[in-house]
C-alpha positions as MATLAB code, in Angstrom:
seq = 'XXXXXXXXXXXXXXXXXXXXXXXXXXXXXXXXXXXXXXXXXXXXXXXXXXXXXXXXXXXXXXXXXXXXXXXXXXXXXXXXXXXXXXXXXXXXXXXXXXXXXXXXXXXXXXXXXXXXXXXXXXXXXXXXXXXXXXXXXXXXXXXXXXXXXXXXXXXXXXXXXXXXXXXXX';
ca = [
       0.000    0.000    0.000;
       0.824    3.301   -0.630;
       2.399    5.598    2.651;
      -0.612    7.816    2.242;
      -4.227    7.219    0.702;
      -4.196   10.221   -0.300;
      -1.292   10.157   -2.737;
      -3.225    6.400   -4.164;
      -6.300    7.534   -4.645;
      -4.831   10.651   -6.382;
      -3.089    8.510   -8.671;
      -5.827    6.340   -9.552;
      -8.122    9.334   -9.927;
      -5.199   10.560  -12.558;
      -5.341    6.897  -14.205;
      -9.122    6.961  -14.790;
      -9.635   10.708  -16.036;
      -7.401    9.175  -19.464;
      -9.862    6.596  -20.336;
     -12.922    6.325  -21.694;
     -15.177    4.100  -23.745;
     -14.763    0.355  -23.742;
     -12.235   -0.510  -20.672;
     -10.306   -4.047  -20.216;
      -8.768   -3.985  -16.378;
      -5.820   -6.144  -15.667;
      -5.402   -8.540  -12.234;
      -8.543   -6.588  -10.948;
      -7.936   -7.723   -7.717;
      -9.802   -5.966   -4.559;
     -10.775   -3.416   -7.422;
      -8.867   -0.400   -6.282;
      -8.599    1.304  -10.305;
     -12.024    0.272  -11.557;
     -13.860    1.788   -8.455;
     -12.902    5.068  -10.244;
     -15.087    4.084  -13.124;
     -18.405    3.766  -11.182;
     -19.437    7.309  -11.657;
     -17.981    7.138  -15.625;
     -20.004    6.158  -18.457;
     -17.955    3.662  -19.434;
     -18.104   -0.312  -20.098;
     -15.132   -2.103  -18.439;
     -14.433   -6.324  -18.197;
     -12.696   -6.608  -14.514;
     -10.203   -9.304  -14.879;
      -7.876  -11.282  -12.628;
      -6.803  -14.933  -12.567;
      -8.020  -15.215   -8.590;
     -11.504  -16.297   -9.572;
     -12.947  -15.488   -5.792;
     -11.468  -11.845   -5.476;
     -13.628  -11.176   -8.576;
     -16.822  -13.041   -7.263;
     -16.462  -10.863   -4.483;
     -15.792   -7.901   -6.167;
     -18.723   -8.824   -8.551;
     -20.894   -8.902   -5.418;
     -20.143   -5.169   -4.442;
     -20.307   -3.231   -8.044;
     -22.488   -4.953  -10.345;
     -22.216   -2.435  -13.086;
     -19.400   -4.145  -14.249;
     -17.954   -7.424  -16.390;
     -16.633  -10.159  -14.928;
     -13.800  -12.461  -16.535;
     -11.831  -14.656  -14.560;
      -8.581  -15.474  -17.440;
      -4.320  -14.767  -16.744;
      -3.500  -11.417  -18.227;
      -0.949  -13.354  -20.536;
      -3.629  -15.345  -22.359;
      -6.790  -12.771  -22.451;
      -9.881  -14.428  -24.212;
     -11.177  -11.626  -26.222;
     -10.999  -10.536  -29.848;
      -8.931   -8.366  -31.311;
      -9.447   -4.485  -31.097;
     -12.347   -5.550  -28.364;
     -11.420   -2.653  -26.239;
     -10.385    1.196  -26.535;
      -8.475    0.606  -23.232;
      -6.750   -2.125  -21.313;
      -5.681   -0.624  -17.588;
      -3.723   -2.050  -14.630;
      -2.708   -1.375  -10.916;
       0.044   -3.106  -10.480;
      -0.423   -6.198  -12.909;
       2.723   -6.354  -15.274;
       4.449   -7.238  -11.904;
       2.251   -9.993  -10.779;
       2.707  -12.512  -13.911;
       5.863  -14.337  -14.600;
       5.406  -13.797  -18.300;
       4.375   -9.641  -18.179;
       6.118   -9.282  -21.941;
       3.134  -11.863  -23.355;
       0.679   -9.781  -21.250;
       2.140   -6.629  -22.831;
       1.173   -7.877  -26.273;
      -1.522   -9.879  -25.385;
      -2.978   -6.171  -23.850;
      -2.011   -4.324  -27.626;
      -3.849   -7.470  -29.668;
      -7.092   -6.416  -27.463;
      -6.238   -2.507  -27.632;
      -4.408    0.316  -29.069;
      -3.880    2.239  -26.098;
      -2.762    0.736  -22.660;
      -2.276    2.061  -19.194;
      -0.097    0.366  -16.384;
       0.754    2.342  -13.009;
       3.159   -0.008  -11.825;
       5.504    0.080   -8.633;
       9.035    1.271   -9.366;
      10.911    0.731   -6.483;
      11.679   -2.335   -4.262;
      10.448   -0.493   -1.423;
       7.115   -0.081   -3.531;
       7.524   -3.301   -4.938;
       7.519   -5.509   -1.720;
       4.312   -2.969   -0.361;
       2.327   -4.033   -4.098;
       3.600   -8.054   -4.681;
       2.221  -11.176   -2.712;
       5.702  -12.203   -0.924;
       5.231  -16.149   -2.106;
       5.657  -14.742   -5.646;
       9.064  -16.310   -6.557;
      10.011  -14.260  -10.167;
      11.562  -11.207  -10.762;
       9.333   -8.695  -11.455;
      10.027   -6.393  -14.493;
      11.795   -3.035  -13.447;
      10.172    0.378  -15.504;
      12.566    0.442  -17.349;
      12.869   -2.811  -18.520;
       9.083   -2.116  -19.415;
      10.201    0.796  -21.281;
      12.845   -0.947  -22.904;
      10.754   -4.138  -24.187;
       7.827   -0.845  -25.809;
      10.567    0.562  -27.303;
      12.314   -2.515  -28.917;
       8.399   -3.064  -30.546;
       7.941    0.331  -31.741;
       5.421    1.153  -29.264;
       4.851    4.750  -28.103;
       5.390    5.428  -24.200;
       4.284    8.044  -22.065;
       5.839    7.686  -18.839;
       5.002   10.216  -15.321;
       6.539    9.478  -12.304;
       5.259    9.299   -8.530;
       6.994    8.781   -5.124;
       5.820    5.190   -5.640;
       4.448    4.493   -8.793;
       4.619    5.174  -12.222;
       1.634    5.572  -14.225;
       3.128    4.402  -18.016;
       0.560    5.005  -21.087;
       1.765    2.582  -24.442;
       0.238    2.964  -27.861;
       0.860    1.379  -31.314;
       2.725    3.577  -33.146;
       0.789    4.559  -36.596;
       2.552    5.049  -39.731;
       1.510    7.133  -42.660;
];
């Protein structure tokens, strides 16, 4: 968790004012992103791969979509979704390059506010997790290598990174 609410909730306010439309959100969890889309007029699929989290969820906002799936093998179509968001997913799954492309086959724009610190990262990542999770940069580094456009602003904590598909003329 964050040191203050304040500075999390300010964040995830941040994180919801750049979407709109049709929303895909990544390892859902306890919901703390897509509770910032109640008030929105907006269609988002929760997603996580711990099946009761979501039930549970499901039983507390039931404006929402349900899907339980692993971010690195999303059962959608292509181009289902203006948006695919996450809180701290990309660090969660061994595989987070295959959920980084599996995220662009379902959208063109993507939004990850991911922990970049190990102080952050041992407050945001279940301690049995046994993987090294992906740095920022190394996040960066993988968009870059697949011509993918990166936005990147920094927190005490987090970063907030927004990738796109590059378009070509």
């Amino acid at each position: 968790m964050l040191p203050e609410y304040e500075s999390r909730e300010r964040i995830l306010k941040k994180v919801a004012e750049k979407v709109y439309g049709s929303i895909l959100d990544l390892a859902t969890g306890s919901g703390y992103l897509v509770r910032n889309f109640i008030s929105k007029d907006v269609s988002v699929v929760c997603t996580d791969i711990d099946c009761k989290s979501l039930l549970m969820l499901k039983k507390e906002i039931k404006k929402f979509n349900y899907v339980c799936c692993s971010i690195d093998a999303l059962p959608f179509k292509e181009n289902s979704f203006d948006f695919v968001v996450g809180w701290s997913a990309l660090v969660h799954v061994k595989n987070w390059k295959k959920a980084i492309v599996e995220s662009l086959r379902v959208a063109d724009s993507l939004i990850f506010a991911e922990p970049n610190n190990k102080i952050s990262l041992l407050a945001f990542r279940d301690f049995k997790i046994k993987f090294e999770a992906p740095s920022i940069n190394d996040i960066i580094d993988f968009c870059l290598k697949n011509n993918l456009k990166v936005e990147r602003e920094d927190f005490e904590l987090i970063t907030v990174l927004t990738i796109k598909k590059c378009r070509f003329s």
